[in-house]
N, C-alpha and C positions, 0 to 999 in steps of 0.2 A: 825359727821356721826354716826347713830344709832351702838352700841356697837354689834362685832360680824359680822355687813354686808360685811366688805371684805374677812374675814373668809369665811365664806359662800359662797360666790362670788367665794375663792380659791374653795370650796370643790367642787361644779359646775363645776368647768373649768376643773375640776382632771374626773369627772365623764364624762363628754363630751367628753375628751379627751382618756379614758378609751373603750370607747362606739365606738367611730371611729375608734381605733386601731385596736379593740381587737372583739366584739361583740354588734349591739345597745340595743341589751336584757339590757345591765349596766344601760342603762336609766332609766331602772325601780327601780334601786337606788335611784334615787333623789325623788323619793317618798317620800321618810323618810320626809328626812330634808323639802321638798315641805309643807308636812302634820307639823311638829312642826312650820313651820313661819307660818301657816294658824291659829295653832291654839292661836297663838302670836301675830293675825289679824294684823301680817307685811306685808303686800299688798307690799311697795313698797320693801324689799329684797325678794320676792318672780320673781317681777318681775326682778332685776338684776340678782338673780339666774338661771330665765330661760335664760335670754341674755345670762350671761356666760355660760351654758349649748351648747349652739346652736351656741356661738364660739366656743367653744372645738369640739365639735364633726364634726363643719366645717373644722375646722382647719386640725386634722389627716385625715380627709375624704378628702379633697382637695391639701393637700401638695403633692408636686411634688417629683416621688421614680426613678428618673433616667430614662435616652431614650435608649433602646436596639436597637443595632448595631451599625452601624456608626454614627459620631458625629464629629461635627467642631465647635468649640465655643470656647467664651471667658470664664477662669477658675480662683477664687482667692484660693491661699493655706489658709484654716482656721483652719488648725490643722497638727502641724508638729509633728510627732514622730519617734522611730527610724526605719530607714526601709521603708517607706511610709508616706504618704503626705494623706490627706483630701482635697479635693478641692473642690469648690462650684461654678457651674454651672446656667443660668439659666433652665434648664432641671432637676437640681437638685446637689446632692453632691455626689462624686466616690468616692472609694479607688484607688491611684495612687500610686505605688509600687516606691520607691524613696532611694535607697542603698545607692549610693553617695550623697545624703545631699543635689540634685542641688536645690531642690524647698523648699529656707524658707518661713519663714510663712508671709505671705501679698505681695507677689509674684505674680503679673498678666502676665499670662501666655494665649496664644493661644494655642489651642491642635487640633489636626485632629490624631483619632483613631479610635477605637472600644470599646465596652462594652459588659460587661459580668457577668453573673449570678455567685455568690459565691462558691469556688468548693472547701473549705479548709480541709484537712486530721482530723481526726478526735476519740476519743476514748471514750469510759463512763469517766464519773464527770472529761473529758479536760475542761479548760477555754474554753468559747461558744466564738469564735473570733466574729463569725458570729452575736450572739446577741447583742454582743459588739459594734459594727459597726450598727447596725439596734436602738440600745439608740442613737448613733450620727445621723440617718437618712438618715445612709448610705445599699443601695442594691446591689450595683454593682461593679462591677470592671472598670477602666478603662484603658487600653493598649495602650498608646500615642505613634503612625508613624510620625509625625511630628510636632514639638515643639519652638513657638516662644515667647519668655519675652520680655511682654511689660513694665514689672518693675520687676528688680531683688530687694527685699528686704534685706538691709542688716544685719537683723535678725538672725544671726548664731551665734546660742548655740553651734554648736562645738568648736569656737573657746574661748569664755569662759571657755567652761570646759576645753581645753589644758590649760588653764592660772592658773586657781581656783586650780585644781583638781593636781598638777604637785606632792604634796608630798604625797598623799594618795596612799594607797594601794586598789586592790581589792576591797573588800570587803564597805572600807568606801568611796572609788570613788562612789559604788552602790546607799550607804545610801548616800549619799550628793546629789546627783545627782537625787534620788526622792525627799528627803525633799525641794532641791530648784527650779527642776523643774518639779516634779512629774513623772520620769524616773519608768518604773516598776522595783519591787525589786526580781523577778523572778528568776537573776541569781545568788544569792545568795546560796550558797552550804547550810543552813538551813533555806531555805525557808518555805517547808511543817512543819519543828519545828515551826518557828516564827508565821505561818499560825493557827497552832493548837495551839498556847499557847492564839493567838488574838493579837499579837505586830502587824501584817502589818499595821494595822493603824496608831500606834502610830509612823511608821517610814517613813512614809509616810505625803507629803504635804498632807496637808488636813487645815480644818477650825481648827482644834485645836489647833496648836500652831503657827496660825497667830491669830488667837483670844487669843493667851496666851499671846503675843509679844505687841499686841494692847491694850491690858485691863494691863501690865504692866505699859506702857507708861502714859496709862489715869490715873493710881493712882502714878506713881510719880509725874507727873504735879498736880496732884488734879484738885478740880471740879470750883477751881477759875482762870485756865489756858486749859478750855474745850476747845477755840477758838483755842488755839496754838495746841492741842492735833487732833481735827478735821484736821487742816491740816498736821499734821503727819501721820493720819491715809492716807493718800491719799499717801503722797508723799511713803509713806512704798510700799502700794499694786500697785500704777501703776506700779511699775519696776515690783513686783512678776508678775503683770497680764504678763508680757513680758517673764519675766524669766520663766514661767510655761505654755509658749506656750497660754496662757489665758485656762489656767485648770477651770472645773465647781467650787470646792472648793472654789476658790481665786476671778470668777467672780461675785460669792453668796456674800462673805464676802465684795467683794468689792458695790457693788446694795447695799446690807443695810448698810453697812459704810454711804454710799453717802445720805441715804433716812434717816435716821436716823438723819443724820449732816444736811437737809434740811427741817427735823420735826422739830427739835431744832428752826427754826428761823420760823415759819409759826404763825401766831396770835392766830390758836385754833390748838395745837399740837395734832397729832392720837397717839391710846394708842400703846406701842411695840408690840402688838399681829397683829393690824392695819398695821404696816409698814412692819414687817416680811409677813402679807399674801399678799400686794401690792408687794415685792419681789421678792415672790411664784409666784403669778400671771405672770409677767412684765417676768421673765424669762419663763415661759412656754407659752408663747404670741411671744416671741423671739426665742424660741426652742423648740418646742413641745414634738420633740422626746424627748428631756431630761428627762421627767417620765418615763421612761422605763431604765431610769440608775440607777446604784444603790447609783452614787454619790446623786438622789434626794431622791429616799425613803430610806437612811440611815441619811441622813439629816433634810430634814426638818419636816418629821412627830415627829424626837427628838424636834425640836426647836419649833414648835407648841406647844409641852407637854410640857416643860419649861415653856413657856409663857403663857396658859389655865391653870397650875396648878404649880406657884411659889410657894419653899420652902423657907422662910425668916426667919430672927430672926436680929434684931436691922438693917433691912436695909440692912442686908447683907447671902446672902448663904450661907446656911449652908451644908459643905465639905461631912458630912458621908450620909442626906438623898439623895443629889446630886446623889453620886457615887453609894448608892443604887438603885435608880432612874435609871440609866445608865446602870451596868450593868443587870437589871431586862428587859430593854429595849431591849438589844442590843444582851444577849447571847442567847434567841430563832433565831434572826437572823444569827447570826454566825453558830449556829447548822445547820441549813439549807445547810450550806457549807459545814460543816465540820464531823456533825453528831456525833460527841463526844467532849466530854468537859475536861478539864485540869482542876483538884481538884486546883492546886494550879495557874493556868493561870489569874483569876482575881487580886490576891493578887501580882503578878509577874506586872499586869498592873500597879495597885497601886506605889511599884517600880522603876518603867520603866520610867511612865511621868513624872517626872524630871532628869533624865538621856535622856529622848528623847527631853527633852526643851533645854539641854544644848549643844548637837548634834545638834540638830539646828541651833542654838546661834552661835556655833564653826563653821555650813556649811555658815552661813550667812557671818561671817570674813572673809571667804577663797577668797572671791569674793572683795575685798584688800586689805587683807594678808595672799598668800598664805602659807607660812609659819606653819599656825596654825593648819594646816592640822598634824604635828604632837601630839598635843592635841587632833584633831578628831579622829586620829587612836589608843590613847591608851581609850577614851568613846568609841569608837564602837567596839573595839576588848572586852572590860570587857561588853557589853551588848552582842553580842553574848555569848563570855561566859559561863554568868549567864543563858540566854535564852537555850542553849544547856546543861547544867550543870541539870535545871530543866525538860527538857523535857523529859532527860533520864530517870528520877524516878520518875515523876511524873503521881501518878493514873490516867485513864481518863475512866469517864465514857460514854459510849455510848448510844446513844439516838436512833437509826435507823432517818429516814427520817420521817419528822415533819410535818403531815396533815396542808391543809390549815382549818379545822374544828378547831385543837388543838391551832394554832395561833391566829384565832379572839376570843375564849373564855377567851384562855390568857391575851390578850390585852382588852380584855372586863374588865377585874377581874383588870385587871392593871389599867384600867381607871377610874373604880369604886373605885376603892381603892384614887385614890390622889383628885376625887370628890369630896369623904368624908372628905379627910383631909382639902382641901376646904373649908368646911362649918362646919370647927371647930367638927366633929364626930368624934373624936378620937379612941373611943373601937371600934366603928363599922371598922374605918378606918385599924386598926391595924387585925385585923379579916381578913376580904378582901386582906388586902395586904401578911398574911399569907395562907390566903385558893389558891391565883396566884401563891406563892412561891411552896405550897404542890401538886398544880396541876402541875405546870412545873415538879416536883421533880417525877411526872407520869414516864415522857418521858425516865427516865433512869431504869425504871423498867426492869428484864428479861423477854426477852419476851417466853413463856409458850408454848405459841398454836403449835399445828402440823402444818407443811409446807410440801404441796406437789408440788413441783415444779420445771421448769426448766432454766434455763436464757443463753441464746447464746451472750455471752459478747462481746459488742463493745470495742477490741482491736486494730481499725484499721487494715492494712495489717497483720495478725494472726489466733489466734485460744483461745477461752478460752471460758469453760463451767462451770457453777454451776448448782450443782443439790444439793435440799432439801429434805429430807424425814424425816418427825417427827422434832426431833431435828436433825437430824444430816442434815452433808453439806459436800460435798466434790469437787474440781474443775478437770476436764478436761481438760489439758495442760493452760498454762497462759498466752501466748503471752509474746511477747520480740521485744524490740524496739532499735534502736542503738543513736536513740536520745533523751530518754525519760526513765525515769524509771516508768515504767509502777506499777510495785507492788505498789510504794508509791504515785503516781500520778491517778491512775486509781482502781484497786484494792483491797487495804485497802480501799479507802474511798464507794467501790461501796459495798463490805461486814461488812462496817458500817453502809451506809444505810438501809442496810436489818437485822440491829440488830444482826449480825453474830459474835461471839467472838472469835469462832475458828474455825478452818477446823478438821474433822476425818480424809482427806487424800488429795493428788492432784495424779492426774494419768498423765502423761508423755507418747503419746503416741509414738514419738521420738525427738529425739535430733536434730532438726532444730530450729533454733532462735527464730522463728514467734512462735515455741509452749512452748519452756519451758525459752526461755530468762529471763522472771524476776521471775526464780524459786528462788535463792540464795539471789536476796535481801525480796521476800514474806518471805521466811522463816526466816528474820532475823528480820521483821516485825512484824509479826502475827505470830500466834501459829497454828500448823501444827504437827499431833500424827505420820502420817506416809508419805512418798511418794513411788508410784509405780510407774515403766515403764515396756513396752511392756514383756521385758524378765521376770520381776517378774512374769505376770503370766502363761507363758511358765513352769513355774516350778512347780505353784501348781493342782492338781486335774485336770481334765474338763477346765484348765487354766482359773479358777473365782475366784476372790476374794468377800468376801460378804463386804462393806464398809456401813456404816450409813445405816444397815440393809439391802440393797439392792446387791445381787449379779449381779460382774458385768462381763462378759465372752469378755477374748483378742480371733477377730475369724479369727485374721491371725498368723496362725501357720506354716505360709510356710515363713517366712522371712528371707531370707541369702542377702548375697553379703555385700559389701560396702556400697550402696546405702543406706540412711537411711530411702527413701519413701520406698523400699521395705519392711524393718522392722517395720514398722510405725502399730502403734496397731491399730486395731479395733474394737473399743468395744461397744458393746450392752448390755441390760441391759431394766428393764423394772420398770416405774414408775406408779402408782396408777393405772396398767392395761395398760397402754401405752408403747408398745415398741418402744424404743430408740436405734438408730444407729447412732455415733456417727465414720467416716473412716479416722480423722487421713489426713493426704497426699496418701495412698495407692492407688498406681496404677491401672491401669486395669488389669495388667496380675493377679495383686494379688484378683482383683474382682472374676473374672471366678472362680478364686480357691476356694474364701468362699463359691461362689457358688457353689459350686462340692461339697466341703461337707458341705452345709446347703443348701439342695433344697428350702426348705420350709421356707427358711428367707423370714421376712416381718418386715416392719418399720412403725408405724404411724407418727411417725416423723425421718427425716436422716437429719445427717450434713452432707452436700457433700463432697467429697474429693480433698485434694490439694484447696482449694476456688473459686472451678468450675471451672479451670483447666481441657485443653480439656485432659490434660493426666490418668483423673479419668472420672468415670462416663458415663460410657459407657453404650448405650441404653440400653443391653441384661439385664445389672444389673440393670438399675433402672425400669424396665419391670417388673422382677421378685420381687425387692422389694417391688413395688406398694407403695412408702408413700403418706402419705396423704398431707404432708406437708414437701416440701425440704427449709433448709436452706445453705445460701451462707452468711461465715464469709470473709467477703474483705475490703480492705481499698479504700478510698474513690478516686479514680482518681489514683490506683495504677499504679508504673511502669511494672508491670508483665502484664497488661490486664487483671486482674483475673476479673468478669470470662468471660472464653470463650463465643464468640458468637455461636460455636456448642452444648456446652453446655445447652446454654437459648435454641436453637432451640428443642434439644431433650427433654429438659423437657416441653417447648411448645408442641411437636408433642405428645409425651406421657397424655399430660392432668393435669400435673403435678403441681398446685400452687409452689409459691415457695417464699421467704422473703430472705432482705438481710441487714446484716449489713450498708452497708454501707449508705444505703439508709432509713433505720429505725433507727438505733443505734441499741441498746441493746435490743433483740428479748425475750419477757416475755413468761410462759406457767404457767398458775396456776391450777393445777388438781383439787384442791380443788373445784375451783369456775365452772369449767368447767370438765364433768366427758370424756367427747373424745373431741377430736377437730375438728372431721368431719364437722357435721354440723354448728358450729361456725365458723367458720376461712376459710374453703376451698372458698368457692365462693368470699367472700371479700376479702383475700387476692389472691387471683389468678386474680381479675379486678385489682386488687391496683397493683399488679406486669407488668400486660401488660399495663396499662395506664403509668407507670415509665419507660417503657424499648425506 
């Protein structure tokens, strides 16, 4: 087969399938590559390009996303985890919400239920559950009223893990429990450490250290007991495919195992570049949505670059350009998530992957000799450790949130660079591969420019505002959660995004959960010059304080009792010409009052009060305030009803546009870009708001 055409063939089927998901504008991608096989007079990978092309795009344009409302069909479990079940339909695949473990995995089950559109609680930079479920090709829910097994599977990983797991602690029950059946490491009490140093992978099942376990194996056998080595590799990964619920990592590794051990015996062998994209292919032919996981585009676009640009020397890998290679690859991707980087987080990985090989090794024993679970507890107790030991001191640079413009130049300069080394250009190669390094090394630049802006933070059921002016930056109560810690979860990573390194202040406008909850762990976080609440500025002047140049006036002054809505600050304040009203929980009776004495208040923009709560927001006041744009901070499917349906009525009968957390996420205002919001925003968002309600 001509060198490259199943490559090809993969990049087609990636485009196709890009194109039906997402937009068919993508089709005009494969121009490119259309136009170099034209001019390479390939006629015939021209034509399997357009075939794979016009499969993928079939494929996502035709796949089946679930049947709304009722449903009575035949279900198999194809994916068990903790908590819920995946089921596949011919209508398509649910989520099936499964507490007690009844449904393992290859479990034929009849269902008669319901189905239902995703309605999961939600905050700035949470895990996207929802996208998560949409990479499996899952859209819906499904609510089973009656339930019949046509074959109970006897596939229960819980009772393994009672057996395996009986001397572990905590903590290394976690880490065993992902590395052998790919269990999220979530509950981990340093998780967000392990997250920002870049270890979740390395403790986590993935292809690495079954590829470490495998290519072990192949060089103790050597290459004149390949035959026996082939079938270890099998006998190895079928139990893992089992043991990992058949996780994407283990059924990759297992597809080229298998294709690779059946290139081996074929008369004209395909090159390794050849069998990896047949693969790529064969899985996305069998899983479509799986390009939309990050298990594919963290995989195999590396294993592509491996294979299009090997670094050798006698035959064998060479360890330092490898790891160069790797993390040049990998840490723009991580920044994406994480938005700052750990000075000493690569060298920690370095480290780590023989400590994470041997954790392995030690979870794989435990599974017939439980026993040795106390070996695994004193490697995972010294890898936390280490991992918490360095995160405490360790610098980390911040990057903000990483243009999709800054990523393809990157990987442009990254791909030019190992081209060259390719074709034996060394000065030039080394050039290139410094000019990606000084261009990434941009990303950690301070960033200079003035910010005029506001952001209504998705904190779920709460409250939490930032405002920008120049440099400075200060937040609006922060929200607090009893199940979540919002500062290190939400927070820090949402004012890393925005290249933020410190706060001038946070305003507290009372002592309810929803508003200042994750005040004491933010400030043990991040750096914070001051904090105010409502009675600070009861005490100064005209009760304003000026913060990151901006005075900002508390304009309830009437606050007594117990109550702490009634005490609840209200503060206004005015950005690039835009006044801002911002009420806190404050009542109506306390409304009337600022209106008594502020006749003449007006809002271009207000945070409602209490989160549209019929107990705020009373017509008279938002009559007289006239904004132009009301926002409603609410969580997603809250227990309180926030907000009120008198509420949405009166700002309907009023004329009122309005936005909402819950329904948006995280509500942006850029004055810079935009000098009022009137004519921007009012009409579109005021349709977008009645077509949602």
């Amino acid at each position: 087969m001509p060198k490259l055409t199943l490559f090809f063939a993969f990049l087609f089927l990636v485009l196709g399938l890009l194109a039906g998901f997402y937009n068919p504008l993508i089709l005009l991608v494969s121009l490119l590559p259309l136009l170099f096989l034209f001019l390479r007079h390939r006629k015939k990978d021209i034509a399997i390009g357009l075939s794979f092309l016009l499969l993928g795009f079939l494929l996502a344009f035709f796949l089946p996303r679930g049947q709304e409302g009722d449903i009575d069909s035949l279900f198999l479990v194809v994916e068990r985890k903790e908590g819920y079940c995946l089921v596949q339909g011919l209508s398509g695949r649910y989520l099936l919400y499964d507490r007690n473990g009844e449904y393992t995995l290859f479990s034929l089950v009849s269902i008669q239920g319901t189905t239902e559109p995703f309605g999961f609680s939600h905050f700035e930079q949470q895990f996207d559950f929802a996208s998560y479920l949409r990479s499996k090709g899952v859209f819906r829910i499904l609510q089973e009223k009656e339930t019949e097994f046509l074959f109970r599977s006897p596939l229960d990983m819980g009772v393994v893990k009672s057996y395996a797991f009986a001397y572990l602690d905590p903590d290394s029950e976690t880490i065993a429990s992902s590395l052998l059946f790919g269990a999220s490491l979530y509950d981990l009490k340093d998780y967000a450490a392990l997250t920002e140093l870049g270890l979740v992978s390395s403790m986590a099942l993935g292809g690495f250290h079954l590829s470490f376990l495998l290519e072990t194996v192949h060089r103790l056998l050597g290459r004149k007991n390949r035959k026996i080595a082939d079938v270890i590799d099998l006998v190895v990964l079928v139990p893992f495919l089992f043991l990992s619920s058949f996780r994407f990592a283990v059924r990759r590794i297992f597809l080229s195992r298998l294709l690779f051990v059946v290139n081996r015996r074929l008369p004209k062998r395909l090159e390794s570049l050849d069998v990896l994209s047949l693969a790529a292919i064969l899985m996305l032919v069998l899983e479509p949505y799986c390009i939309l996981s990050a298990s594919f585009y963290y995989s195999f676009p590396f294993l592509f670059l491996l294979r299009l640009f090997p670094e050798k020397h006698n035959g064998k890998r060479s360890f330092l350009p490898f790891f160069v290679v790797m993390t040049l690859f990998f840490v723009p991707l991580r920044l994406s998530d994480t938005y700052a980087l750990s000075l000493v987080g690569p060298l920690l990985q370095v480290a780590a992957i023989p400590l994470c090989h041997l954790i392995f090794l030690a979870s794989l024993f435990l599974l017939l000799v439980p026993p040795i679970g106390v070996l695994a507890k004193v490697l995972v107790s010294f890898l936390l450790r280490m991992a918490s030991f360095c995160h405490s001191w360790s610098p980390f640079l911040v990057s903000g949130k990483l243009s999709v413009l800054f990523l393809v130049v990157f990987y442009a300069l990254l791909v030019l660079a190992l081209l060259l080394r390719t074709y034996n250009m060394r000065r030039l190669f080394k050039r290139t591969l410094l000019a990606s390094v000084l261009f990434h090394s941009t990303a950690f630049l301070p960033d200079f420019l003035p910010h005029h802006e506001i952001y209504f933070v998705d904190v779920d059921q709460g409250d939490c505002t930032l405002v920008r002016n120049g440099q400075g930056n200060f937040l609006i109560d922060t929200g607090g959660s009893i199940h979540d810690d919002l500062a290190r979860e939400c927070l820090v990573p949402f004012l890393r995004s925005k290249k933020i390194r410190k706060l001038d202040a946070v305003l507290i406008t009372h002592y309810d959960w929803d508003h200042y909850g994750a005040l004491d762990s933010l400030k043990s976080l991040f750096p914070i010059e001051r904090v105010y609440d409502a009675e600070d500025f009861l005490k100064m002047p005209d009760q304003s304080i000026t913060i990151a140049g901006i005075e900002v006036t508390n304009l309830n002054v009437h606050g007594t009792g117990s109550d702490a809505n009634e005490q609840s600050g209200v503060y206004h304040f005015s950005l690039k010409g835009n006044d801002i009203l911002v009420m806190g929980d404050a009542p109506k009776d306390v409304e009337v009052k600022i209106l008594r004495d502020n006749p003449d208040l007006h809002a271009d923009i207000l945070r409602l009060g209490h989160h549209g709560s019929d107990t705020s927001s009373s017509e008279a006041f938002l009559s007289a305030v006239d904004p132009d744009i009301a926002i409603l901070s609410v969580g997603e499917n809250n227990s309180y009803g926030h907000p009120s349906p008198e509420t949405i009525a009166t700002l309907r009968k009023l004329g009122i546009p309005f936005r909402r957390t819950d329904l948006e996420g995280t509500i942006a205002y850029d004055f810079d870009a935009f000098s009022t919001i009137i004519e921007t925003w009012t009409a579109f968002f005021s349709a977008t708001s009645e077509t949602r309600q």
